[in-house]
VOBA-660143 format. One record per residue (C-alpha): x, y, z; residue in three letters; residue number from 0. Coordinates in steps of 0.1 Angstrom, whole numbers. Example, Ala and Ser with C-alpha at 12.3 -4.5 7.8 and 13.67 -1.06 7.14 Angstrom:
// residues 2
+-------+-------+-------+---------+-----+
!     x !     y !     z ! residuo ! num !
+-------+-------+-------+---------+-----+
!   123 !   -45 !    78 !     Ala !   0 !
!   137 !   -11 !    71 !     Ser !   1 !
+-------+-------+-------+---------+-----+
END
This chain:
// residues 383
+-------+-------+-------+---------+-----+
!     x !     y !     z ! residuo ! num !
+-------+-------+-------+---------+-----+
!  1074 !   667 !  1720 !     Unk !   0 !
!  1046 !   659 !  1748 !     Unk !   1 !
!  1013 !   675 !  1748 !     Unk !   2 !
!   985 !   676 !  1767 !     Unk !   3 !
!   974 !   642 !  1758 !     Unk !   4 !
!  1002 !   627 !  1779 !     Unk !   5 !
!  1002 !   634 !  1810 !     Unk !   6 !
!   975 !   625 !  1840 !     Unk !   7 !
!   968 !   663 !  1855 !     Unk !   8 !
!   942 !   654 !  1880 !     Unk !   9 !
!   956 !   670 !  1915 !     Unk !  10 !
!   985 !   678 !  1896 !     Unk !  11 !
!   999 !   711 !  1905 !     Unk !  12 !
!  1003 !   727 !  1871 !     Unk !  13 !
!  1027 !   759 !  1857 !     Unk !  14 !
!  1016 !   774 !  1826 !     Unk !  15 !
!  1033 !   800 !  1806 !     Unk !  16 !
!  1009 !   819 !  1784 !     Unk !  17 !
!  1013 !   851 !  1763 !     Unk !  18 !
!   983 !   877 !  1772 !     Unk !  19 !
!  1011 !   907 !  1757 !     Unk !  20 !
!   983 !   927 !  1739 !     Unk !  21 !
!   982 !   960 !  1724 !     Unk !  22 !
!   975 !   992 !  1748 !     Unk !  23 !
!   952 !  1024 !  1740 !     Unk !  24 !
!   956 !  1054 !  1768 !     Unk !  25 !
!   965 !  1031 !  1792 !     Unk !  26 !
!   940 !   999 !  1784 !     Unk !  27 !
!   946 !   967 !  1774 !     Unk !  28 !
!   928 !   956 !  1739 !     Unk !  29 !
!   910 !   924 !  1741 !     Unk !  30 !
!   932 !   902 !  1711 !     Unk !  31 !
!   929 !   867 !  1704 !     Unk !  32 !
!   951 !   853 !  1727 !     Unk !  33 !
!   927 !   858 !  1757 !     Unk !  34 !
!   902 !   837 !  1733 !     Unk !  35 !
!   925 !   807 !  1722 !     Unk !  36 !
!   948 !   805 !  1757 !     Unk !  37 !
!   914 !   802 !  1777 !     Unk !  38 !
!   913 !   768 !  1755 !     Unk !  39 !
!   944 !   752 !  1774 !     Unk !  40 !
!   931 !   766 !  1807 !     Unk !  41 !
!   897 !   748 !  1803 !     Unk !  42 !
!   910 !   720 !  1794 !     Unk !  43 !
!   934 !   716 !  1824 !     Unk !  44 !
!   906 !   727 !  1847 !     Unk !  45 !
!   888 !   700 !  1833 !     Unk !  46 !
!   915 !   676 !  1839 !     Unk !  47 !
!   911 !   687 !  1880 !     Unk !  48 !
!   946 !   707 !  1874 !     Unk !  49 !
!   956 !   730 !  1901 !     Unk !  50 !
!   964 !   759 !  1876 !     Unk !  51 !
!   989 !   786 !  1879 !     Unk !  52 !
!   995 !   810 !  1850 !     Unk !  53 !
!  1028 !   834 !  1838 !     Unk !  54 !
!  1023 !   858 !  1815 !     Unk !  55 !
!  1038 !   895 !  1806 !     Unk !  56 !
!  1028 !   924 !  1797 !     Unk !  57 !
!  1054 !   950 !  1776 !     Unk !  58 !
!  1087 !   956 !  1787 !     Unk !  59 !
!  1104 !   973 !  1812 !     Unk !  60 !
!  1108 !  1011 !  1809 !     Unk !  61 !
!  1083 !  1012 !  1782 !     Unk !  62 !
!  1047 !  1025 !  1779 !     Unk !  63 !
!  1032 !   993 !  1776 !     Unk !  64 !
!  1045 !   978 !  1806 !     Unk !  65 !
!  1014 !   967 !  1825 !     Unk !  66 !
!   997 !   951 !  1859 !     Unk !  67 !
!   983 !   921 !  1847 !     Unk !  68 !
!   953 !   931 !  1867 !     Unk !  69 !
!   930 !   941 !  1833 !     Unk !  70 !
!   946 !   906 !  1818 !     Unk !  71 !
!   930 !   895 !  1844 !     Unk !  72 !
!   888 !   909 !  1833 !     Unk !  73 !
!   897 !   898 !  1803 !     Unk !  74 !
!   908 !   864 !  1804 !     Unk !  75 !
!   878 !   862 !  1828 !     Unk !  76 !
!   854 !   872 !  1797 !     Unk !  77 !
!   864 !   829 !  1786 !     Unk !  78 !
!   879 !   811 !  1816 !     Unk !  79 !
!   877 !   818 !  1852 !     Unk !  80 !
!   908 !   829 !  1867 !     Unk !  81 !
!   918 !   848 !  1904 !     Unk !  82 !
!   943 !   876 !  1899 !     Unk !  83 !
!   973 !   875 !  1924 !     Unk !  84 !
!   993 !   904 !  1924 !     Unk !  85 !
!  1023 !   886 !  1930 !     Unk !  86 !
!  1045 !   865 !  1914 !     Unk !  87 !
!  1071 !   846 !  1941 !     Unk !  88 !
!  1062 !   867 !  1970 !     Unk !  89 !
!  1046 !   853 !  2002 !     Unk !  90 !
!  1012 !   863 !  1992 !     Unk !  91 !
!  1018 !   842 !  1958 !     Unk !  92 !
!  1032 !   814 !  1975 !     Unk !  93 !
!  1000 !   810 !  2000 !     Unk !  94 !
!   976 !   817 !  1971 !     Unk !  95 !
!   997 !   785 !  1954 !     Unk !  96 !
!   999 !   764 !  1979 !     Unk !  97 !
!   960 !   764 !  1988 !     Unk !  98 !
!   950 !   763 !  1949 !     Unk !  99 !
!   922 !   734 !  1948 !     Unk ! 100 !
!   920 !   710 !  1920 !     Unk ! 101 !
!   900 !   729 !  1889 !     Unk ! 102 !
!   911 !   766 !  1901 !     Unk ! 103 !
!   933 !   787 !  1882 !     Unk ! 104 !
!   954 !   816 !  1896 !     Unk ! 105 !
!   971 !   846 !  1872 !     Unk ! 106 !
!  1002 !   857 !  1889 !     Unk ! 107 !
!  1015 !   895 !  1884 !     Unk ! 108 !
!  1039 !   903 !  1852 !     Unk ! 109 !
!  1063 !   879 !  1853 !     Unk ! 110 !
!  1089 !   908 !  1834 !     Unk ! 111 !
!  1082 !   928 !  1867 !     Unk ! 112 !
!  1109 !   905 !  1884 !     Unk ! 113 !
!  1145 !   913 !  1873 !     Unk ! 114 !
!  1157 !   868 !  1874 !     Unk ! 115 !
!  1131 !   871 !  1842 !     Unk ! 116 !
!  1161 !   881 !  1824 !     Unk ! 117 !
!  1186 !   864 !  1841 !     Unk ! 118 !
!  1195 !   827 !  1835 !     Unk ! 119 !
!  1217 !   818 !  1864 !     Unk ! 120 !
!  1217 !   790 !  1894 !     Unk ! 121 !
!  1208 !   815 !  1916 !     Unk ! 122 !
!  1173 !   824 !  1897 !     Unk ! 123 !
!  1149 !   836 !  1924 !     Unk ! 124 !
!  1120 !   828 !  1899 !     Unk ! 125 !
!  1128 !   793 !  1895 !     Unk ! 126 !
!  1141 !   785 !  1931 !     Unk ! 127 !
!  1106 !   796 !  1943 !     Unk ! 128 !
!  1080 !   782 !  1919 !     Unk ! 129 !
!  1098 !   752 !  1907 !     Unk ! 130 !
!  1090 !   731 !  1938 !     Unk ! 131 !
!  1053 !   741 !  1941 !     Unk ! 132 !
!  1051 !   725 !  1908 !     Unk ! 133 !
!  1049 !   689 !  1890 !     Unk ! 134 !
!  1043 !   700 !  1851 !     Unk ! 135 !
!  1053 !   726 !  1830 !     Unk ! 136 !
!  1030 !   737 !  1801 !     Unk ! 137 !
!  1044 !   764 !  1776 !     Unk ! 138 !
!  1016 !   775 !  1755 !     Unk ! 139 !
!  1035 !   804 !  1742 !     Unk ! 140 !
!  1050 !   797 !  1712 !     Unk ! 141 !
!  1048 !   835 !  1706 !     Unk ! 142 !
!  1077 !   840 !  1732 !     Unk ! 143 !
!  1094 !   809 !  1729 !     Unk ! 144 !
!  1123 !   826 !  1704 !     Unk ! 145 !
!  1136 !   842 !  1744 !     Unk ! 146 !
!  1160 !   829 !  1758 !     Unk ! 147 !
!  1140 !   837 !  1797 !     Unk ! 148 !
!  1134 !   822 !  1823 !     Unk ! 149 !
!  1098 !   817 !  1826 !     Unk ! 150 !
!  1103 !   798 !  1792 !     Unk ! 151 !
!  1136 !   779 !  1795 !     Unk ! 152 !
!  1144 !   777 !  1837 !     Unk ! 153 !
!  1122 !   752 !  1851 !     Unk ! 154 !
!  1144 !   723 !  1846 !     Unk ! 155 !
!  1133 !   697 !  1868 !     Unk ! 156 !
!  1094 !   701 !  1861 !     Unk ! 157 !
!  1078 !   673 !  1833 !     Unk ! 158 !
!  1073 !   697 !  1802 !     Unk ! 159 !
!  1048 !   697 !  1776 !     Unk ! 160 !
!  1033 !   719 !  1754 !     Unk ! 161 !
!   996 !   737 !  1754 !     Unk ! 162 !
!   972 !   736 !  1729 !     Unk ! 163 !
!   984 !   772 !  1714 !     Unk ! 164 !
!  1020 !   760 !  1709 !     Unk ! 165 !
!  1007 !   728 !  1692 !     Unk ! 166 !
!   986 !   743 !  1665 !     Unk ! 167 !
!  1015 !   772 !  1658 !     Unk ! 168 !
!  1043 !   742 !  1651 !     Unk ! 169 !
!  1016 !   719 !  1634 !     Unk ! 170 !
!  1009 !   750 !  1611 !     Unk ! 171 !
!  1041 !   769 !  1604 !     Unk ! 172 !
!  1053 !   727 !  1593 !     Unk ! 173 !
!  1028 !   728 !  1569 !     Unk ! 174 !
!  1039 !   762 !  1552 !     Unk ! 175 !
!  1073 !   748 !  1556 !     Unk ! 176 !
!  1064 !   719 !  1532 !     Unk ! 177 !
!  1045 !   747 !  1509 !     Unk ! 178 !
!  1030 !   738 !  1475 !     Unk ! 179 !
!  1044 !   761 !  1447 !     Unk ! 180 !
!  1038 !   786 !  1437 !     Unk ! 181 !
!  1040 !   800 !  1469 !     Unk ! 182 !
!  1037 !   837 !  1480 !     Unk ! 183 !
!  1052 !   857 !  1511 !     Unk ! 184 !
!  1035 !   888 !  1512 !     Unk ! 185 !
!  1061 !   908 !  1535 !     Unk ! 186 !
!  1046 !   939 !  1559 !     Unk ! 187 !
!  1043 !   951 !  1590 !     Unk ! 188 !
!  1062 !   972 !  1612 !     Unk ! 189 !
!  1098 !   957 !  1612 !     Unk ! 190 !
!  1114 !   956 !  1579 !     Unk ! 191 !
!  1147 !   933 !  1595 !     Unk ! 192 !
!  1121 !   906 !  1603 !     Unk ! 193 !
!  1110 !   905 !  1568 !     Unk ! 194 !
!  1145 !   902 !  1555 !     Unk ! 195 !
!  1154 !   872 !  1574 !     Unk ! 196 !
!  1121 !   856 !  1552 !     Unk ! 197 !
!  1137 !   867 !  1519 !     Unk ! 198 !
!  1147 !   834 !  1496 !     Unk ! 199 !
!  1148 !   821 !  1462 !     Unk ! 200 !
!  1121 !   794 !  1457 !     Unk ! 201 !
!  1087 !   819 !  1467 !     Unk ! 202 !
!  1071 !   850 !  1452 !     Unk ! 203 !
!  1082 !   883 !  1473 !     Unk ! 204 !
!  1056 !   905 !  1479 !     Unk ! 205 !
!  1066 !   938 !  1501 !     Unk ! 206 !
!  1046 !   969 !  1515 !     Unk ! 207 !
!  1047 !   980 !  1546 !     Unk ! 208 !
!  1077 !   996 !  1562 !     Unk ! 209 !
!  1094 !   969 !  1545 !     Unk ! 210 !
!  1084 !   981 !  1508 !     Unk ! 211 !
!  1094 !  1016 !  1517 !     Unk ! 212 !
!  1130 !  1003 !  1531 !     Unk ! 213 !
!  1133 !   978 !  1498 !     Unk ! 214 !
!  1124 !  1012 !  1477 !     Unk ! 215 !
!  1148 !  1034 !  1492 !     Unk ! 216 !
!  1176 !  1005 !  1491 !     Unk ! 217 !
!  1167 !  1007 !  1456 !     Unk ! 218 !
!  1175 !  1042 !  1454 !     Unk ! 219 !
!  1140 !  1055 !  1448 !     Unk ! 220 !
!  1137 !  1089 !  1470 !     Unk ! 221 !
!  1105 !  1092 !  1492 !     Unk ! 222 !
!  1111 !  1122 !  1509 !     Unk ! 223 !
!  1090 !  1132 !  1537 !     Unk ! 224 !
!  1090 !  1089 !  1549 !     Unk ! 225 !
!  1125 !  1090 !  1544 !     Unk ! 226 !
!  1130 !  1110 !  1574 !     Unk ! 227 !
!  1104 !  1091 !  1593 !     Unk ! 228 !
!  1123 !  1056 !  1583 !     Unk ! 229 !
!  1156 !  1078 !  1598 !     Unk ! 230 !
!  1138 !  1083 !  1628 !     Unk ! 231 !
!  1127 !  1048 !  1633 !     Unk ! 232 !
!  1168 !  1037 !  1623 !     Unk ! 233 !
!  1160 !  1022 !  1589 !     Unk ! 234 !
!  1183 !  1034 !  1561 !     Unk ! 235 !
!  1190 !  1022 !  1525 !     Unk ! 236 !
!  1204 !   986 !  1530 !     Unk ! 237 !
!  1231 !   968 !  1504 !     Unk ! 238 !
!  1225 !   939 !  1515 !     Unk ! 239 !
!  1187 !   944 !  1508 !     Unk ! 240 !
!  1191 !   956 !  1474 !     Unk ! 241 !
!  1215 !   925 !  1460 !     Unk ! 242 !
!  1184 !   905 !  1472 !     Unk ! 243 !
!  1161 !   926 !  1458 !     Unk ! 244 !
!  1179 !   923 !  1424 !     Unk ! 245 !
!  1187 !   882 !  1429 !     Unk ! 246 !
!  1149 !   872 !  1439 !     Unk ! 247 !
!  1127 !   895 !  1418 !     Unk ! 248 !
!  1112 !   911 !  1450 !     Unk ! 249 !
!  1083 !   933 !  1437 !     Unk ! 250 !
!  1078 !   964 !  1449 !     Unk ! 251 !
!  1048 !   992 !  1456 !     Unk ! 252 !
!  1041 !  1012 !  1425 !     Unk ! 253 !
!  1022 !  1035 !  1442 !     Unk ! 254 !
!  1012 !  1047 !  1479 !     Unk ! 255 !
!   986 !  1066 !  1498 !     Unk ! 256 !
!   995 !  1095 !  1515 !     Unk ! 257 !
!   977 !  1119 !  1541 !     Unk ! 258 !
!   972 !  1156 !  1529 !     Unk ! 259 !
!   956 !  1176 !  1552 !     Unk ! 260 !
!   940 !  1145 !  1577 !     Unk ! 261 !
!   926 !  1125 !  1542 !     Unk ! 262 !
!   939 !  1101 !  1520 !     Unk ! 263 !
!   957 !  1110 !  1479 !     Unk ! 264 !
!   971 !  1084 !  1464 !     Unk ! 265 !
!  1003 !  1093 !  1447 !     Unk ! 266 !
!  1021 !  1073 !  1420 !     Unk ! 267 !
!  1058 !  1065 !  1427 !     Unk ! 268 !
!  1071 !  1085 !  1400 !     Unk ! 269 !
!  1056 !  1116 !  1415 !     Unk ! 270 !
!  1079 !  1106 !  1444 !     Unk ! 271 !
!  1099 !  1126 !  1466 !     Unk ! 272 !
!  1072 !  1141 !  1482 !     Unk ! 273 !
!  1067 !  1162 !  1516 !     Unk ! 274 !
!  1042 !  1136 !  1526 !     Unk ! 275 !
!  1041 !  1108 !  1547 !     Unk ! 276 !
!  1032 !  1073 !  1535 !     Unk ! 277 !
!   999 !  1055 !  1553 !     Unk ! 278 !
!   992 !  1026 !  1532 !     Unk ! 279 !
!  1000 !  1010 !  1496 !     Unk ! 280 !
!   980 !  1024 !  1463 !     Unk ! 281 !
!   955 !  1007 !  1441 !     Unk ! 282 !
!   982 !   998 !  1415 !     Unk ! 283 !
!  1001 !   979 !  1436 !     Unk ! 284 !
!   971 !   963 !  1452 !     Unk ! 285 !
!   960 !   954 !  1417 !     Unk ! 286 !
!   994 !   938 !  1407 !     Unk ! 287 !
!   997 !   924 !  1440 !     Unk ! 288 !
!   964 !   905 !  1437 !     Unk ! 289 !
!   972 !   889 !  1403 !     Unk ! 290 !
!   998 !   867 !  1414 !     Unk ! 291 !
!   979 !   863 !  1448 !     Unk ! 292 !
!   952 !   846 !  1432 !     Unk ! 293 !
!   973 !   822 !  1412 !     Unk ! 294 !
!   995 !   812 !  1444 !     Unk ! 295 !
!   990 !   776 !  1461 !     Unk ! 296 !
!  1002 !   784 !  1490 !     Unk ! 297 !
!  1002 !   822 !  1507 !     Unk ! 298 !
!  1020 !   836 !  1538 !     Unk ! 299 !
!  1015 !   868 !  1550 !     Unk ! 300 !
!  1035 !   885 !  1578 !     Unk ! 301 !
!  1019 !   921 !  1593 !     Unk ! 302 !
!  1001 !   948 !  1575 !     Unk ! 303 !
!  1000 !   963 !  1539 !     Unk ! 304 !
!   992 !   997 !  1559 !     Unk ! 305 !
!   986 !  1019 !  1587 !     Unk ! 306 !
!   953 !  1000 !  1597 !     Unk ! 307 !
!   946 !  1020 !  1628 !     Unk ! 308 !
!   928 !  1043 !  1603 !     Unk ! 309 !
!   897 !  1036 !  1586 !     Unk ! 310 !
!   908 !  1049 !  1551 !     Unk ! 311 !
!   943 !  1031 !  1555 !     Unk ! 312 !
!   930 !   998 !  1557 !     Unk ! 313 !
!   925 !   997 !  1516 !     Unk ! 314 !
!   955 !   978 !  1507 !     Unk ! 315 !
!   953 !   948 !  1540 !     Unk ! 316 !
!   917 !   945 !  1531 !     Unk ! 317 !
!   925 !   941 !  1496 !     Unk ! 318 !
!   954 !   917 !  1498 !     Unk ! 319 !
!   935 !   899 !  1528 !     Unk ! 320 !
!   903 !   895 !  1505 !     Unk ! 321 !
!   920 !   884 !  1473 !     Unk ! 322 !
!   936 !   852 !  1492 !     Unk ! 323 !
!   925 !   825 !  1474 !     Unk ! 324 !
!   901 !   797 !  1497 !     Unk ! 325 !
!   919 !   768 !  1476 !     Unk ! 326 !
!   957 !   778 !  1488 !     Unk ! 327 !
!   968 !   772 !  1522 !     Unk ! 328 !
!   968 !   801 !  1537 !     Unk ! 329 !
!   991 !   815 !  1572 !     Unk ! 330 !
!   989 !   847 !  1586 !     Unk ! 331 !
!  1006 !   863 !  1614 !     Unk ! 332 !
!  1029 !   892 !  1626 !     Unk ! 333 !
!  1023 !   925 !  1638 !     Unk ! 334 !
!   987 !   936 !  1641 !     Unk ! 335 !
!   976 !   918 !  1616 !     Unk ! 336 !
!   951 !   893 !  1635 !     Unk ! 337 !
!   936 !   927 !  1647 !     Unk ! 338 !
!   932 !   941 !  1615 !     Unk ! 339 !
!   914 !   911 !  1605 !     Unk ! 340 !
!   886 !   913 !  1633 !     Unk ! 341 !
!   885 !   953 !  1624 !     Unk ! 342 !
!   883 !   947 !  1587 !     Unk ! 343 !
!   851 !   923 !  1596 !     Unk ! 344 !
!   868 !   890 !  1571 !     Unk ! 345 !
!   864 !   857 !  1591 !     Unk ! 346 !
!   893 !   839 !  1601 !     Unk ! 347 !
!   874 !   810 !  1589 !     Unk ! 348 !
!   884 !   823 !  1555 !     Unk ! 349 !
!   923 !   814 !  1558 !     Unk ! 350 !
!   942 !   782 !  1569 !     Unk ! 351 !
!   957 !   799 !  1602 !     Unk ! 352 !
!   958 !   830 !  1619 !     Unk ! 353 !
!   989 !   828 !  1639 !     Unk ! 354 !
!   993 !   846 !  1673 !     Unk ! 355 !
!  1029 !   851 !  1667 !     Unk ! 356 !
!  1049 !   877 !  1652 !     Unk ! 357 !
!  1089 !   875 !  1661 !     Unk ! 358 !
!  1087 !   837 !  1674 !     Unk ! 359 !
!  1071 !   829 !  1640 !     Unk ! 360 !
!  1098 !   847 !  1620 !     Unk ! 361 !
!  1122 !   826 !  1640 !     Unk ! 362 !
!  1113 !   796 !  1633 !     Unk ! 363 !
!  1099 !   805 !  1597 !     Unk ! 364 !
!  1142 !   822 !  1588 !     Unk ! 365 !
!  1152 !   784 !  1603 !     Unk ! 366 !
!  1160 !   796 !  1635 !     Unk ! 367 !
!  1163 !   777 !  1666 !     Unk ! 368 !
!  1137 !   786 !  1693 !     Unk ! 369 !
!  1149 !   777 !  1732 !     Unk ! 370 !
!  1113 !   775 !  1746 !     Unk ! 371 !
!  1107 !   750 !  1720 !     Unk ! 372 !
!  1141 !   733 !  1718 !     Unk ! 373 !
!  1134 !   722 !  1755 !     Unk ! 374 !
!  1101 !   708 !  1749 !     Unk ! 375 !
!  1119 !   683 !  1725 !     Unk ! 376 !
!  1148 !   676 !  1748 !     Unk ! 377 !
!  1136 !   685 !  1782 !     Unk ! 378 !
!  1166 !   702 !  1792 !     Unk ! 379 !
!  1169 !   736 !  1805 !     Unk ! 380 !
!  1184 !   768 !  1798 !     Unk ! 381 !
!  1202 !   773 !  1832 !     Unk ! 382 !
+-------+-------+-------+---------+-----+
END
C-alpha cells in the first residue's frame, strides 16, 4: 500500500477523503480528535505545495445528525487552514477547484448530501465530475473505509495512497492482531452485534455495556426495567450469544448502577429484576474486571463500560481505563470512547493507541475485508 512518502505532490492537484463525522449536542458539532489528527495529513500536503481538496460527511440522511459541514469547517480551522465551499460538484465547487493555488486547501459540502454517494454505478455524477480535476487520491479514513461508497471506492483512475490517519490505524490494529497472551477484549459500547463478531477462543472476554446486559439476558438473567429499553433498541435474548457465552468463559457484570430518582444505587445482580434502568457497571464487577486486566499482556477495549455522558456514570470506564496496565500493549477504540477519555482527564499518552474508529475497526478486527482499504492494496475500484 502507498503512502504519503511516495508520491511527488508539489502542484499536484490532490483529493482527500477524511472522516470529520463527530458527535452533535442541540444542533453543534463536538470538537473530537479527528479534527486534531486529520489536520496532520492536511499540513503535510500543504507542505508538499499540494492543491488540497477535502470530502468528508457528516450523519446520515434523514437523521438528526445530518449536518452542513460549515462548523467542520471552524473547527478544522482551530489546526489547519481550510476554505469552506458549500458545494460539492456544483459550478461553484468546480471554479473554487480549479483556481485552488499550490498550499491551499478547500472543504467541500457533505459529501452524503449527494444521492451517487450511495450509488456505485458508471454513471456516478460524483466521480464523473471530480475525478478529472484530480491526479491523487489520499483516503485518510480508515474509519469509513468498511463502505462500500463512492467517495472511498469510485475514483478509479486517480494514483491512490493512503494518509497518515489510515497508516497508523492498519500499523496498530496489526500489532493487536499479532497480540502477546494473555490478551484481553474488554467488550462495550453501544452495539452489542459489533461485539459479537470480536467473540473467539484464544483471549479473555470482558463485557459491560449494552453488550453485558444482552450477554445477561441471553443467559436468562431478568433485568427488567433495561429489558424493555434493550426491546426498544431491537436487542433480545440471543442463542447464538449464549452457546458462546458458555464455549469461551465470557465473564459477565455482577452488579450495575442504576438511577433512582436522578442519582446513582448500585444494585447487585441477584437483586435483579428491577424497575430501573441500568447506567453503568458496579464496583464488583469493576473489581473483578481489574484483576485479570492487570495481569493481561496485551488489552483491547472497544466503547464504554457506561453511560459516560454523566458525571457519576463514568465509574466503571474510568476504572477499567485506569487499571490498564503501562507494560501491555494497549488499543482503544469504538463508540465514544476517545471522548470519554479526554472527559475522564487520563492521557492518551497512557495507552498504545487510541483509535478513531469504531465499525471500520470491528471490521477489520472480526477478519473482515474493508473496500476502501482493499483498493489501496490493489488500486482497483469499486465501480
Amino acid at each position: 500500500m502507498k503512502t504519503l512518502d511516495d508520491f511527488d505532490f508539489k502542484n499536484k492537484k490532490v483529493l482527500v477523503r477524511i472522516d470529520l463525522n463527530s458527535p452533535v449536542v442541540k444542533g453543534r458539532v463536538k470538537l473530537s480528535g479527528k479534527f486534531i489528527e486529520h489536520a496532520k495529513t492536511l499540513r503535510e500536503l500543504r507542505n508538499k505545495k499540494a492543491k488540497i481538496v477535502v470530502l468528508a460527511h457528516q450523519g446520515r440522511p434523514k437523521e438528526e445528525d445530518f449536518l452542513s459541514l460549515k462548523q467542520h469547517a471552524r473547527l478544522l480551522n482551530k489546526f489547519v487552514k481550510v476554505k469552506f465551499v458549500n458545494d460539492t460538484i456544483g459550478r461553484k465547487a468546480v471554479n473554487e477547484i480549479k483556481k485552488l493555488k499550490k498550499g491551499k486547501i478547500l472543504l467541500l459540502e457533505n459529501v452524503r448530501y449527494l444521492k451517487d454517494e450511495f450509488k456505485l454505478n458508471k454513471k456516478n455524477k460524483i466521480v464523473k465530475v471530480l475525478e478529472p480535476l484530480f491526479d491523487i487520491f489520499v483516503n485518510d479514513a480508515f474509519s469509513v473505509s468498511h463502505r462500500n461508497q463512492t467517495s472511498i471506492v469510485g475514483f478509479k483512475n486517480l494514483k491512490k495512497c493512503a494518509g497518515r490517519v489510515m497508516e497508523q490505524e492498519l500499523k496498530n490494529l496489526e500489532k493487536i492482531k499479532k497480540f502477546k497472551k494473555p490478551c484481553v477484549y474488554i467488550l462495550g459500547g453501544a452495539k452489542p452485534e459489533d461485539d459479537i463478531k470480536l467473540v473467539k477462543g484464544n483471549v479473555k472476554i470482558l463485557s459491560c455495556g449494552l453488550f453485558g446486559q444482552v450477554c445477561l439476558i441471553s443467559s436468562r438473567y431478568k433485568l427488567g426495567g433495561q429489558n424493555k429499553y434493550l426491546l426498544k433498541k431491537g436487542y433480545r435474548a440471543n442463542s447464538k450469544l449464549a452457546k458462546l457465552i458458555k464455549k469461551y468463559k465470557i465473564e459477565m457484570p455482577i452488579d450495575f448502577g442504576v438511577k433512582i430518582k436522578g442519582r446513582r444505587k448500585d444494585k447487585m445482580l441477584n437483586n435483579f429484576p428491577v424497575k430501573e434502568e441500568i447506567f453503568d457497571i458496579g464496583p464488583e464487577t469493576v473489581e473483578k474486571y481489574v484483576k485479570i486486566i492487570k495481569k493481561a499482556k496485551t488489552i483491547f477495549m472497544k466503547g464504554t463500560a457506561g453511560y459516560c455522558e454523566e458525571r457519576q456514570f463514568r465509574r466503571g470506564t474510568r476504572k477499567i481505563l485506569r487499571a490498564i496496565p503501562k507494560n501491555a500493549y494497549s488499543l482503544l477504540g469504538g463508540g465514544h470512547l476517545s471522548s470519554a477519555i479526554k472527559s475522564l482527564g487520563i492521557k492518551k499518552s497512557k495507552f498504545g493507541y487510541v483509535s478513531l474508529s469504531g465499525g471500520a475497526l470491528i471490521a477489520y478486527l472480526a477478519g473482515e475485508k474493508l473496500p476502501g482499504v482493499e483498493i489501496l492494496k490493489s488500486g482497483k475500484s469499486g465501480i
